[in-house]
C-alpha positions, -999 to +999 in steps of 0.1 A: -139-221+098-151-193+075-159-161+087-153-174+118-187-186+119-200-224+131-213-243+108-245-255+114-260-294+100-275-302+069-307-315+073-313-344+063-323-354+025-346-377+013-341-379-021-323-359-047-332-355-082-314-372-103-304-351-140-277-353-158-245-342-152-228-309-166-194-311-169-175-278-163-149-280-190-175-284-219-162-262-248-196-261-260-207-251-225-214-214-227-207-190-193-242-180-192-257-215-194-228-226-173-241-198-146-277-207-150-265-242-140-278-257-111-243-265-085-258-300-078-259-310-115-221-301-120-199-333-127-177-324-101-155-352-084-128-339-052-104-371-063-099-369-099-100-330-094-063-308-087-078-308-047-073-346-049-036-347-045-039-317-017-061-339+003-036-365+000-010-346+009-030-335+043-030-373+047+004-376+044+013-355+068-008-368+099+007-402+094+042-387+090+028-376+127+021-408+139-020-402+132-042-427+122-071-400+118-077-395+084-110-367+081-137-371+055-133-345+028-155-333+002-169-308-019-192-283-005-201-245-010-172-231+017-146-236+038-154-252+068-164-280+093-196-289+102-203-284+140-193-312+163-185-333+129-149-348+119-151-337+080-137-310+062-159-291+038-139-275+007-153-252-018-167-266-051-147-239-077-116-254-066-124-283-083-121-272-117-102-244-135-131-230-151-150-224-120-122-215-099-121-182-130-158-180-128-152-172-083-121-148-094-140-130-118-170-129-099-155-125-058-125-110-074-103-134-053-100-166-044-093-184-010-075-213-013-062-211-049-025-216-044-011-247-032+005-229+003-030-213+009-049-245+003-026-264+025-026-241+053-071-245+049-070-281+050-043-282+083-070-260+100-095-276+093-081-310+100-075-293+135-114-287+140-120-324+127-100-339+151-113-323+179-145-330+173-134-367+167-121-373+198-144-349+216-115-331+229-131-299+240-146-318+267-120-324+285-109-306+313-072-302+299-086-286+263-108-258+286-082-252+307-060-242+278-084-230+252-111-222+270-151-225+269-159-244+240-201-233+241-184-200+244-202-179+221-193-172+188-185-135+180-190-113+152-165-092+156-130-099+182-105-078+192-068-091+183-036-085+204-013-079+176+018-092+196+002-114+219+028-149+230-003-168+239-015-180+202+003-196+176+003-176+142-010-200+113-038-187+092-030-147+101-049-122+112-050-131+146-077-158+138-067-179+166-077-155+195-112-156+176-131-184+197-113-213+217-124-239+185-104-219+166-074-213+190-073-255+186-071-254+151-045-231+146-027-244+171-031-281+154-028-270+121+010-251+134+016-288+152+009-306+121+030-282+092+060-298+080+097-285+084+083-262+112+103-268+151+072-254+168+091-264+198+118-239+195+098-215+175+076-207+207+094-217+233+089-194+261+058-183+249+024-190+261+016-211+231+038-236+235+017-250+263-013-258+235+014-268+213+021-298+240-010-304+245-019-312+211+014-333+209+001-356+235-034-355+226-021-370+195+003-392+211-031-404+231-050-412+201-025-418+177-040-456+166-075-441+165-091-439+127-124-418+139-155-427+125-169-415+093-198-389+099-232-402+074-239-378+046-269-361+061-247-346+084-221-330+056-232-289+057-229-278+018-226-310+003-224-304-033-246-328-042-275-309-022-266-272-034-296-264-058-288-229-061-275-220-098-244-207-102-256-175-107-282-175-079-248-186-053-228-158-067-257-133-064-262-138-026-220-138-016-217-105-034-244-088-021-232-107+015-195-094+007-215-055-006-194-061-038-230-056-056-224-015-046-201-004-067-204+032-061-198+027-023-166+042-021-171+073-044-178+098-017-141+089-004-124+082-035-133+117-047-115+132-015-085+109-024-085+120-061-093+149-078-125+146-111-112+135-146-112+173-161-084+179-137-047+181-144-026+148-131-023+114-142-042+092-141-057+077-104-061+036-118-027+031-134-016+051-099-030+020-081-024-007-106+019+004-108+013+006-067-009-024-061+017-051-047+030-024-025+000-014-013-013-050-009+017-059+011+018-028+037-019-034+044-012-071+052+020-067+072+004-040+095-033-054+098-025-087+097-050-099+074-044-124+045-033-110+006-067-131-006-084-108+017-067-077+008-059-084-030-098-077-039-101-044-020-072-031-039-090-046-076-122-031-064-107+004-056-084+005-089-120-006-109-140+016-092-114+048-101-109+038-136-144+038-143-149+074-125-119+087-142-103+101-115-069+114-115-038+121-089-035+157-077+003+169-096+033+167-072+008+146-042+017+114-050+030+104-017+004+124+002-020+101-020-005+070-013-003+077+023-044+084+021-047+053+004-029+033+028-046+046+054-077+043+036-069+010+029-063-003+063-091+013+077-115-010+051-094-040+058-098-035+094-136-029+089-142-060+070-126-080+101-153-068+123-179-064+106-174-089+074-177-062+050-153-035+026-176-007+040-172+024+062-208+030+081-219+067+075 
């Protein structure tokens, strides 16, 4: 669930106007009338699209587990699924190539583009949707394991880096975020092919939720679930009238990627001004960036789609100030930036943004 935030319902619409549709891949189709497009008018279909085959690789899988339960998917403006509903929402740009640019360019990363990454979305998700199927965080079992489902949900968590008692699926300690999500994780590790979750954890607090999902499955195994009405599908594409360009607008501002000068005051301590000796501070990051990337990700536990952009947005923001690296500190730089680095990554798990409050 993005941002580890619930998702609330759609209400629901009477009517939608009809228009015609705007296909994506139109040659003719220029970016700016392409961004003054309104989402809802975008021909934009989840089985004909690259998703499709995902989706049917997700089903795949929970019949190769003996599951009957097959969620509703479609197309909506996030990741996600709707509170209390059995349906798996998945972001519109990954529907076509030219959109999925459009979010790159615009977000400067995408979650979800690579087939692993995707895959790994739709088994946690899948894991929220069959819960709220079947109701499980009612029972007794599920809050004894997981805990209060009502619980609220937090802004910001704490994670124990080395904790035994949570699976590790998604990263970043996401499943110590909220009980719902300590399901999911621990479905969506249940649910992975080639994975021996039984020997992988055993001995470990986890394996206890891994068991339980086994026989919750086991339980409801010839069970289908009903298919939630439309109404009830958060983000629906079909009822996003935001353009393009309005929709990209509100997530950057959201994400603070609409202040480019945020980081100046540090980056200035990092580097020294253009006039100065030393070479230069962007191809410094860029020859350094997969290093960088991975060091932050192995320590802080956070994602490389989370990470990646922080990186691009630093390297961007120092090319266009000019900046240089002081001569003979390149290590003492890199260490800064690392710990720099961190520290931003860290911040944007609490707090949802690449920003250091001053």
């Amino acid at each position: 669930m993005k941002n580890g935030q619930r998702l609330a319902l759609a209400p629901p619409r009477t009517s939608i106007a009809r228009r015609r549709r705007v296909a994506p891949g139109d040659p003719s189709l220029t970016r700016e009338k392409l961004l003054a497009t309104r989402i809802c008018a975008l021909d934009l279909d989840l089985d004909r699209s690259p998703l499709g085959r995902l989706v049917r690789r997700l089903q795949r899988e929970l019949k190769a587990k003996g599951l009957a339960f097959r969620p509703k998917c479609y197309l909506g403006d996030e990741w996600g699924c709707p509170e209390g509903v059995p349906a798996i929402g998945i972001p519109f740009y990954l529907a076509h190539p030219r959109l999925l640019r459009i979010e790159r360019k615009e977000m400067l990363t995408v979650e979800g583009a690579g087939e692993v990454e995707c895959m790994k979305l739709l088994r946690h998700e899948a894991g929220h949707a069959f819960n709220y199927a079947f109701q499980l965080h009612r029972r007794r079992g599920w809050r004894e394991l997981f805990g209060e489902y009502h619980r609220r949900y937090p802004e910001r968590y704490r994670v124990a880096p080395f904790s035994r008692r949570y699976v590790r699926h998604l990263g970043h300690g996401y499943a110590q975020r909220h009980p719902d999500e300590d399901f999911a994780e621990t479905f969506a590790v249940w649910l992975t092919p080639g994975i021996n979750w039984r020997r992988q954890y055993r001995g470990t607090g986890a394996i206890t939720k891994l068991e339980y999902v086994d026989s919750m499955a086991r339980r409801y195994a010839d069970r289908r679930g009903a298919s939630p009405p439309p109404h009830l599908l958060h983000g629906a594409v079909e009822h996003l009238r935001r353009t393009l360009a309005s929709y990209y607008a509100r997530r950057r501002h959201e994400a603070r990627l609409d202040r480019p000068d945020a980081h100046d005051q540090d980056l200035h301590e990092i580097f020294v001004a253009s006039e100065a000796k030393g070479r230069s501070a962007a191809r410094f990051l860029a020859r350094r960036a997969g290093r960088l990337v991975d060091l932050v990700t192995h320590w802080t536990g956070e994602p490389k789609h989370v990470v990646r952009p922080l990186e691009r947005l630093l390297e961007a923001r120092v090319r266009t100030l000019g900046l240089r690296v002081r001569p003979g500190a390149e290590e003492e730089t890199m260490a800064h930036l690392l710990a720099y680095a961190t520290t931003l990554t860290m911040n944007y798990v609490y707090r949802g943004r690449f920003l250091i409050e001053r």
